[in-house]
C-alpha positions in Angstrom: 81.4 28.0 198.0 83.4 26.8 194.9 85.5 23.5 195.1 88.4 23.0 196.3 89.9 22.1 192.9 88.5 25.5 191.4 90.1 27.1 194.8 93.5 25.2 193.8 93.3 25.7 190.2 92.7 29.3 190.7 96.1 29.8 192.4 98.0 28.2 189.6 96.4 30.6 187.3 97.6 33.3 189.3 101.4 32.4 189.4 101.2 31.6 186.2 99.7 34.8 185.0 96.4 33.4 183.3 93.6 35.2 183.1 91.3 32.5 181.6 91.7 28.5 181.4 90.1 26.3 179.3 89.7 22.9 179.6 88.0 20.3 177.6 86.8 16.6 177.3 89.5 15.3 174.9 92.4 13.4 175.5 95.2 14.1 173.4 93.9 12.2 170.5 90.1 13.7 170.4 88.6 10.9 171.7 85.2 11.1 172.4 85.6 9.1 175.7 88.6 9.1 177.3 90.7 7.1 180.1 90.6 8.6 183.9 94.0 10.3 183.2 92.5 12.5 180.9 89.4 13.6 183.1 90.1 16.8 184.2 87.4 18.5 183.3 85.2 16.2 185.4 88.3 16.5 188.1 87.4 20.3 188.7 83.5 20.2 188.0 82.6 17.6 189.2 80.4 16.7 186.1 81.0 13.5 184.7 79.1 13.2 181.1 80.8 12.9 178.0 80.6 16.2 177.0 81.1 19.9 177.9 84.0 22.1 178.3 84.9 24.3 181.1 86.3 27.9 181.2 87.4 29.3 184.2 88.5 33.5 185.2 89.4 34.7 188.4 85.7 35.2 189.4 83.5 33.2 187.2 83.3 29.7 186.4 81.2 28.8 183.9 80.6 24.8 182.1 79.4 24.4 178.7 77.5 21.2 177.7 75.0 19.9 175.4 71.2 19.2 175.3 71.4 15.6 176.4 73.0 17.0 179.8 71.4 20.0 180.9 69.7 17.7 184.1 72.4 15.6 184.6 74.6 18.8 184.8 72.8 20.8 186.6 72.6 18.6 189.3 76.4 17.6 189.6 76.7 21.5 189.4 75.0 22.4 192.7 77.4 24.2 194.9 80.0 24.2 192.7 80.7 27.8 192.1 80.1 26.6 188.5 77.4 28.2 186.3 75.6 25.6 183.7 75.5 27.1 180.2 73.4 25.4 178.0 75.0 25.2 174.6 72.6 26.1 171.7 69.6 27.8 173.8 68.5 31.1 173.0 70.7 33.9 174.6 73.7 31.7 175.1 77.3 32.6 174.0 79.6 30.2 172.4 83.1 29.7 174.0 84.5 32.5 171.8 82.1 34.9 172.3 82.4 34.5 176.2 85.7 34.8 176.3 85.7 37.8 173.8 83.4 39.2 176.6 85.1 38.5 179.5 89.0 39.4 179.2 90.6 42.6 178.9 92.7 43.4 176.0 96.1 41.7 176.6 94.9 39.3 178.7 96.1 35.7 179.0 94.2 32.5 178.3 95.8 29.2 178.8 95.2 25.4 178.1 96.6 22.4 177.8 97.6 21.9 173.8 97.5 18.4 173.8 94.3 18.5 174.7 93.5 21.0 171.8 92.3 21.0 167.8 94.4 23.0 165.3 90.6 24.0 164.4 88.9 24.7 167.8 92.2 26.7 169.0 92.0 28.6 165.7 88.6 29.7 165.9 89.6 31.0 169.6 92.5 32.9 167.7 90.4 34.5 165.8 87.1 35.8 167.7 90.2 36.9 170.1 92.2 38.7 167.6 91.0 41.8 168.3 92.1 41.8 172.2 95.3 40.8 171.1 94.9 38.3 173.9 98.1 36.0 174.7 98.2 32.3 174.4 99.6 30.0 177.2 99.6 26.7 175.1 101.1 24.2 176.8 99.8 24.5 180.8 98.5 21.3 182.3 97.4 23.2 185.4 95.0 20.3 186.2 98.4 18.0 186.6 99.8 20.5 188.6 97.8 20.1 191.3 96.1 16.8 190.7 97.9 14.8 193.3 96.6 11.1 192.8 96.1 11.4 189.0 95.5 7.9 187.6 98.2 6.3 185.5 97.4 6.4 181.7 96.5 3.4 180.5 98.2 1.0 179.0 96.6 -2.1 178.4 98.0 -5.3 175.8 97.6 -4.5 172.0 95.8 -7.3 170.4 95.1 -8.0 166.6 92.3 -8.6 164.7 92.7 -11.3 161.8 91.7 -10.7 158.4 88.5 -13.4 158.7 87.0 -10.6 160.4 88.3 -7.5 158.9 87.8 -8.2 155.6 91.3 -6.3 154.9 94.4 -7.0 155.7 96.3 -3.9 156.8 98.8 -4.2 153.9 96.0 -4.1 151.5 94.8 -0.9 153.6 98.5 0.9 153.5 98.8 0.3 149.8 95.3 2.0 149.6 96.3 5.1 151.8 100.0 5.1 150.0 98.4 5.8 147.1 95.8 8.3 148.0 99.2 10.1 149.6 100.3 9.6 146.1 97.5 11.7 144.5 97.9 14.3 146.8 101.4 15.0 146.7 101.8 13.8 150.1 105.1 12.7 151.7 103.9 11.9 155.0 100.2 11.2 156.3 100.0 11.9 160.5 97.4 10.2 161.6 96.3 10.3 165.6 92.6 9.5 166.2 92.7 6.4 167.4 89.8 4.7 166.2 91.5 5.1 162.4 95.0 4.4 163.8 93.3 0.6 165.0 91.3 0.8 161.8 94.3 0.9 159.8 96.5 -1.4 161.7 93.7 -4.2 162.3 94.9 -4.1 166.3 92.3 -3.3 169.2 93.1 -2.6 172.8 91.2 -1.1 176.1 93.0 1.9 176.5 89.8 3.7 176.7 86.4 1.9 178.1 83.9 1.0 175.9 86.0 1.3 172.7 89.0 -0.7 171.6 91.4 1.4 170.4 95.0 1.8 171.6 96.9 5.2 172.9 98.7 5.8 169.9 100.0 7.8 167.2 101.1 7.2 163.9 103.3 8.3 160.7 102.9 6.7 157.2 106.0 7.3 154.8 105.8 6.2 151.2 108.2 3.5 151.7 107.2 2.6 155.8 104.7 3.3 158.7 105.8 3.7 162.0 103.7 3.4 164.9 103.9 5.3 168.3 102.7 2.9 171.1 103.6 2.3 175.0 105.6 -0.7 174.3 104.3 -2.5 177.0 101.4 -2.8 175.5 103.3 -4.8 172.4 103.9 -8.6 173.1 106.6 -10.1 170.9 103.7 -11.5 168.5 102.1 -8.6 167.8 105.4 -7.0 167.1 106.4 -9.8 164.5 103.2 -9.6 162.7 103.3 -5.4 163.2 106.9 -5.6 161.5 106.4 -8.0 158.8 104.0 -5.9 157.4 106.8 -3.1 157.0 105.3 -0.9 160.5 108.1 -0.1 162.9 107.2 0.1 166.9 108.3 3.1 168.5 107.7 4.8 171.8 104.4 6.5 172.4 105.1 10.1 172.8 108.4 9.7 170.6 105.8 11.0 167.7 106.5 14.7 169.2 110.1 14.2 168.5 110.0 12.4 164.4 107.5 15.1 163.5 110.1 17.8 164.8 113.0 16.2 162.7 110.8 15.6 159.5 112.6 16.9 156.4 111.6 20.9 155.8 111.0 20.0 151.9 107.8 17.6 153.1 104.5 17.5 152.4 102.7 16.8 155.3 98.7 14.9 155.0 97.2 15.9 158.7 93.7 16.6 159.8 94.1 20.0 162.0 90.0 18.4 163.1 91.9 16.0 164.8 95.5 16.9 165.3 96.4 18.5 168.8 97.5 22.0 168.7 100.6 20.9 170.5 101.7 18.0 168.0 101.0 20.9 165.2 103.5 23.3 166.8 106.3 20.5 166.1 105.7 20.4 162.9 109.0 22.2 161.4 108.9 25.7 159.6 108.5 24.8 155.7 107.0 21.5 155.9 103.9 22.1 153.3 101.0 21.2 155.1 97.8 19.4 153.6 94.6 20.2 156.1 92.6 17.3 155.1 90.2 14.9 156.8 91.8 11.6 157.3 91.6 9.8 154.8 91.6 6.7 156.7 87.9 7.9 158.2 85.8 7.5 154.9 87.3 4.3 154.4 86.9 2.9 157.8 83.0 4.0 157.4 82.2 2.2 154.3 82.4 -1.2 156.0 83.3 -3.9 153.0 81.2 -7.2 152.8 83.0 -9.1 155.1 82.1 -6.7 158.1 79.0 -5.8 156.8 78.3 -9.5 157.1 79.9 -10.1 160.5 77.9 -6.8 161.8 74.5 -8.8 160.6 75.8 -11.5 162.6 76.9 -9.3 165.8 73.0 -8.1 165.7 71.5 -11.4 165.9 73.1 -12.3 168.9 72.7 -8.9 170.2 69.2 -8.8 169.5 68.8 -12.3 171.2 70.0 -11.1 174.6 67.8 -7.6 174.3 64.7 -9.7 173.7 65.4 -11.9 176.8 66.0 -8.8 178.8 62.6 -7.4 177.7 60.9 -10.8 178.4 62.6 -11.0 181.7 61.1 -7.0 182.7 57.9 -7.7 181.4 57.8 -11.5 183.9 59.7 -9.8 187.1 57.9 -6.4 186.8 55.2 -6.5 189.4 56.0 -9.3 191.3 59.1 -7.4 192.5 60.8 -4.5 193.1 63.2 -3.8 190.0 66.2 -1.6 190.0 68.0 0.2 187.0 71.3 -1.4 187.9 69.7 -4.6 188.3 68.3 -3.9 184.8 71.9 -3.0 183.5 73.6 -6.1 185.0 70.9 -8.7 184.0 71.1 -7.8 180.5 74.9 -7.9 180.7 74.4 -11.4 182.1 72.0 -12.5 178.4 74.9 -10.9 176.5 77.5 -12.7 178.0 75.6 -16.0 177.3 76.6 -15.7 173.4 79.9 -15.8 172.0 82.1 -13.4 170.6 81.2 -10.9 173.0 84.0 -8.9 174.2 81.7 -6.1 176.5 79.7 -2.9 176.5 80.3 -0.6 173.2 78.8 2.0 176.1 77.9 2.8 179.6 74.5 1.2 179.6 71.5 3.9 180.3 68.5 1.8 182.0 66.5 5.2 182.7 62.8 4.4 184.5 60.7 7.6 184.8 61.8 10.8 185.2 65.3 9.6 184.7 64.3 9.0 180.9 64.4 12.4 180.2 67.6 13.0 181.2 69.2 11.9 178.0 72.1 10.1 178.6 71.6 9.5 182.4 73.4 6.6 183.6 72.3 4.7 187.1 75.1 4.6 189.5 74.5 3.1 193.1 73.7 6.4 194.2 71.0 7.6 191.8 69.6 4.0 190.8 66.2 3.8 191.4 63.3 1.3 191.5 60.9 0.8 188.1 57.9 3.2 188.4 54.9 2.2 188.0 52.7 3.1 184.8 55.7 4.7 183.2 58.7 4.0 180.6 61.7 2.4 181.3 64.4 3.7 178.2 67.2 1.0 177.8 70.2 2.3 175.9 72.5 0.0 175.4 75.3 -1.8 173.3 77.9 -4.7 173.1 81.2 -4.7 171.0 81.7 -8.5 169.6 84.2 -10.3 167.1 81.7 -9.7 164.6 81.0 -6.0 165.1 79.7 -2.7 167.3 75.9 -2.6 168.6 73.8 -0.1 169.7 70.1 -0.3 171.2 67.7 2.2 172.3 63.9 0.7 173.6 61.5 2.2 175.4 59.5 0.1 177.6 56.1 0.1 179.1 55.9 -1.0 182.5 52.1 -0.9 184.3 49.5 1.2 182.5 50.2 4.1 180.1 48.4 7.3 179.8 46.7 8.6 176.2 49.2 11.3 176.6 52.2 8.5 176.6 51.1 6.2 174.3 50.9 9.2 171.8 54.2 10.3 172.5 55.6 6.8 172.0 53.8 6.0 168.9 54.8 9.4 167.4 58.9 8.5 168.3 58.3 5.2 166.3 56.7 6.5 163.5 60.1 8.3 162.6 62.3 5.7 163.4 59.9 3.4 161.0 60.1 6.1 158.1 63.4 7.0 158.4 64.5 3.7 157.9 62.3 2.9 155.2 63.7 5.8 153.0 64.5 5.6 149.7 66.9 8.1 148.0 68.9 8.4 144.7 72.5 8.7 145.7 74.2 11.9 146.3 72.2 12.5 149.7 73.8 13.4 153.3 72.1 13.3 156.5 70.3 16.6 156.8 68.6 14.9 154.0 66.8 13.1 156.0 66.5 14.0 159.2 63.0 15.4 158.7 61.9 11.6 158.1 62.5 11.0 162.0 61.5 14.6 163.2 57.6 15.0 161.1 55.7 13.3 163.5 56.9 15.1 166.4 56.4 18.6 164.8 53.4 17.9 163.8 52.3 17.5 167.6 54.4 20.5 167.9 57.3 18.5 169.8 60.9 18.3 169.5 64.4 17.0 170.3 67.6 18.3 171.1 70.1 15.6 169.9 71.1 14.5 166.5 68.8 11.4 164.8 71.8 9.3 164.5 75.6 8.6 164.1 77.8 6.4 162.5 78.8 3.2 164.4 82.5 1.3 163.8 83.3 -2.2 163.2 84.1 -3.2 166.5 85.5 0.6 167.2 84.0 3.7 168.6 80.1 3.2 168.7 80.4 6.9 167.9 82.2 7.6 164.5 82.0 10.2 161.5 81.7 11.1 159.0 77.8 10.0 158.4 75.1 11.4 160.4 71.4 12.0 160.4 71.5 15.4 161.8 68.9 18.6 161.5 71.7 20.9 159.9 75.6 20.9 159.5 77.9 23.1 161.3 79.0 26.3 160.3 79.7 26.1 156.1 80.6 22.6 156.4 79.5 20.2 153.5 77.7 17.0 154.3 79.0 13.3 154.3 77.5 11.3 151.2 75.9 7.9 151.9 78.0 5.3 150.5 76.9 1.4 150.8 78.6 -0.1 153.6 78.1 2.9 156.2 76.4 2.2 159.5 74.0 5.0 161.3 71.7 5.3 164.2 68.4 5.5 163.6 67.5 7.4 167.2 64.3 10.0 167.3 63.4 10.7 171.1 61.0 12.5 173.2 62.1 14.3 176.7 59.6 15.6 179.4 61.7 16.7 182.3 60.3 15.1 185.3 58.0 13.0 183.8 59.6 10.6 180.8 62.2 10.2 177.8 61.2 7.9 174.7 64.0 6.7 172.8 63.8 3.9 170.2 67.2 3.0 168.0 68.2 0.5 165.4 70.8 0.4 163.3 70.8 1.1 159.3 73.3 -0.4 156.8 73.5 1.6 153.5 73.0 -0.1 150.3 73.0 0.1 146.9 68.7 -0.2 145.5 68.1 0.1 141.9 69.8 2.1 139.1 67.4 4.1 136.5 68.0 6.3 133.9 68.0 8.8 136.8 70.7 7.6 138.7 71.7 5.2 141.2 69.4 4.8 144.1 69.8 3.5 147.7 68.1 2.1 150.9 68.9 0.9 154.4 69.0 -2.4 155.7 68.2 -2.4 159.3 70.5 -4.4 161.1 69.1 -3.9 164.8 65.7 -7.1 165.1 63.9 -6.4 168.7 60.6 -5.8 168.8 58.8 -2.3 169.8 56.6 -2.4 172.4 52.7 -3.2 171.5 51.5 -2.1 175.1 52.9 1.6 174.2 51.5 1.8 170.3 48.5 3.6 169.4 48.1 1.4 166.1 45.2 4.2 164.8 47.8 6.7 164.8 49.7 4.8 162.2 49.3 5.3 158.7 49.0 2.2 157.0 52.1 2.8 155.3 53.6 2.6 158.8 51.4 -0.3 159.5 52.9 -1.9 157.1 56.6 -0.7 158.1 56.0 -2.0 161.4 54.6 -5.1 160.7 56.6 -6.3 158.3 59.6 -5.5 160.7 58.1 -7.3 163.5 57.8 -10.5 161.3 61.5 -10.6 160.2 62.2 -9.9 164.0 60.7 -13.3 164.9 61.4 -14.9 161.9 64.9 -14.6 162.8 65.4 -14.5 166.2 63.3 -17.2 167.5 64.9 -20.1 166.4 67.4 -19.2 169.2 65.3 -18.7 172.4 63.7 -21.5 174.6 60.3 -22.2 173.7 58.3 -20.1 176.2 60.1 -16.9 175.3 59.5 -17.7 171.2 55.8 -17.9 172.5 56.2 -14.3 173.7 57.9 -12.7 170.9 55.7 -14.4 168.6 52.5 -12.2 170.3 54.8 -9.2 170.3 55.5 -9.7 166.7 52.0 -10.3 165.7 50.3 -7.8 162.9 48.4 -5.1 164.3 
């Protein structure tokens, strides 16, 4: 039996004459997470991660999601008339080649533009080209027959001062204006909204977890105008907003300007970003330059302001982790521990410092078998009580005044098997050599990503994630351009490491129904010494919480990692235990001891 929404949804594509809808996670800005208006994938599937896209015929169903989902997944799937396709295994088409399989020459397949790249619906274009299939672009079946669709969300812009930006957003027009400049451009469109808040130092909470506003927004050589609720605007935002020469219009008004703009324009937009609605307004003539936003690479080069402030942000951070950990490692035992309970103790340390605004995330306290399910989150349903002689993998983050954080630690609760310990000690020893890498400039992240994944092959183990992503300055804990990843997409070129860019350093271990291993800091870029050779860089790692001693096998180190690892450990007490009570210093002090 399929659900009811597929039932429903199924009907509209008949009266409609659609042969094949799509639907995807994005709102109509690319997000990676988005508000409950813009949930419809999870609305007809059921399946709530952060990821996948679903297509849907007359008599298949069929949900497309990555490795850190295929659990979670195929659980919400069950009885859904939906088939799981597990995106990157062996024997699995892409979303083009399925639908290249699957409709008849002529055939119609519909989604909702808005929701849409200029890229992804191009590469649909062309592995359908052949079919000479017909495009429905701008079909929100979903709406049609979602009858208590949330509102969207429009929630009070607020601004972020200079003290903590490091730029003001004059400075920051003038250096896009003339970048515009350079590349003939008239016009920049700009709509991802994590370089829309970048650019305008404003935040919001249209979207949980990150700050960012629902927005769009058009830079002119001579003016910027941004596309906002106005609700959201309070009379001193809009002074400051217009005394920096940025007009306030309404939200979706942007559809409308981008229609009327003059046919002799060049026109700066990112078709990575851009929805394949707000492209189709774009008037015959207007020259078009496809670029990335420019605003990205500068938003991921934090300048020494925020880089300072981010150093900051992981103190505190770090302080409330390491009383969570102490607080597990007391309670565990004595009494029965939940993964929610888990969740909201640590929210309870983080709260306790200042500057904290709430979760970068949704907090993953993941005790047993649920570590292996990558980005499994407890609800009230599926939380469960610690196991005993297992791990317990905390993933978690906070967004503060002073910058974006993001944890992963893997703890031992009860006693670990040879087999476990291993594991764990393997995970760490690429996190520790990762981070310690040193690299003449030039490099991108497939670079290094061998650093994290060597002592895992060598056991003849894997992951199916990335090693790490960039991280904002109190933005998107998710943000390009720099990655650590195996390899890059398609033909596309990797990002450069420039000082000032922020990435995950995350290498992980999954057994299904047994355990995950996860353990994550945070790297700042920066500048090492120049030779004759060149220019050479390190990282800084921002993240100071111990790793857990009861889970290392210290014979499995090398002494180089030895070293790594103690020498971390001493700067983790060093400078985080002046700010706990004296009985947990005592405790991070033996956790922090050389082994």
């Amino acid at each position: 039996m399929a659900r009811e929404q597929l039932t429903q949804l199924r009907k509209q594509m008949k009266q409609y004459g659609i042969d094949a809808y799509l639907i995807v996670s994005d709102d109509f800005h690319a997000s990676e997470y988005v508000g409950d208006y813009f949930k419809c994938r999870e609305y007809i599937s059921g399946f709530d991660g952060s990821a996948g896209t679903l297509v849907i015929t007359a008599l298949e169903a069929g949900l497309w999601t990555d490795g850190r989902y295929f659990l979670q997944a195929e659980e919400q799937l069950k009885g859904s008339g939906i088939t799981l396709y597990r995106s990157g295994e062996p024997g699995v088409l892409r979303i083009p080649q399925f639908l290249q399989k699957v409709l008849q020459k002529g055939q119609c397949l519909g989604y909702d533009g808005r929701t849409i790249s200029v890229t992804y619906a191009t590469q649909l274009k062309e592995a359908l080209r052949e079919k000479e299939i017909r495009f429905e672009e701008n079909m929100d079946l979903v709406g049609m027959i979602w009858k208590d669709r949330p509102e969207m969300s429009a929630e009070p812009v607020w601004l972020l001062a200079d003290c903590y930006a490091g730029k003001s957003r004059r400075e920051k027009l003038m250096e896009v204006r003339r970048q515009m400049k350079q590349q003939g451009a008239d016009v920049f469109l700009l709509s991802s909204l994590d370089d829309i808040a970048w650019l305008y130092n404003i935040r919001g909470n249209d979207i949980a977890y990150n700050p960012v506003v629902l927005s769009y927004s058009l830079i002119y050589g001579d003016r910027a105008v941004l596309y906002v609720n106005p609700v959201c605007i309070t009379d001193v935002v809009r002074e400051a907003l217009e005394a920096d020469g940025i007009e306030i219009c309404p939200y979706l008004q942007v559809y409308r300007d981008v229609r009327r703009l003059n046919r002799e324009m060049n026109l700066w937009l990112d078709e990575g970003t851009i929805n394949v609605a707000l492209r189709g307004a774009v008037p015959p003539g207007v020259r078009l330059i496809n670029r990335r936003n420019l605003t990205t690479e500068q938003k991921a080069v934090k300048n020494p302001v925020e880089m300072d402030h981010v150093r900051e942000a992981h103190r505190k951070d770090a302080i409330a982790v390491i009383k969570l950990i102490y607080w597990l490692k007391q309670n565990y035992g004595k009494r029965q521990i939940t993964e929610l309970e888990i969740c909201e103790q640590l929210e309870v340390f983080r709260c306790q410092g200042t500057h904290y605004l709430g979760q970068s995330f949704a907090p993953i306290a993941a005790s047993g078998a649920h570590g292996a399910i990558v980005h499994y989150e407890p609800t009230k349903e599926s939380s469960i009580p610690v196991v005993d002689n297992n791990f317990v993998l905390l993933d978690t983050g906070g967004q503060y005044l002073e910058g974006t954080t993001d944890i992963t630690r893997t703890i031992a609760c009860g006693s670990l098997s040879p087999q476990q310990k291993q594991h764990y000690t393997a995970v760490l020893r690429g996190n520790l050599n990762l981070a310690a890498a040193h690299f003449k400039y030039g490099c991108t992240g497939a670079n290094f990503d061998y650093l994290a994944r060597a002592p895992l092959w060598e056991l003849g183990l894997d992951y199916l994630h990335g090693t790490g992503h960039g991280v904002g300055y109190l933005l998107n804990v998710h943000e390009g351009p720099n990655a650590f990843r195996l390899k890059e997409a398609g033909d596309r070129v990797g990002t450069v490491f420039e000082e000032g860019m922020i990435t995950s350093d995350e290498p992980g271990l999954y057994l299904a129904g047994q355990y995950g291993i996860r353990l994550e800091n945070l790297l700042l870029c920066k500048k090492a010494e120049k030779t004759e050779y060149g220019q050479f860089m390190e990282f800084e790692t921002l993240t100071l919480v111990p790793f857990d001693r009861d889970a290392i096998v210290p014979e499995q180190l090398s002494d180089r990692e030895r070293k790594l690892l103690n020498d971390y450990h001493k700067r983790v007490y060093e400078t985080i235990s002046p700010y706990l009570d004296a009985e947990v210093a005592e405790w991070l002090r033996e956790e922090t001891g050389a082994i």
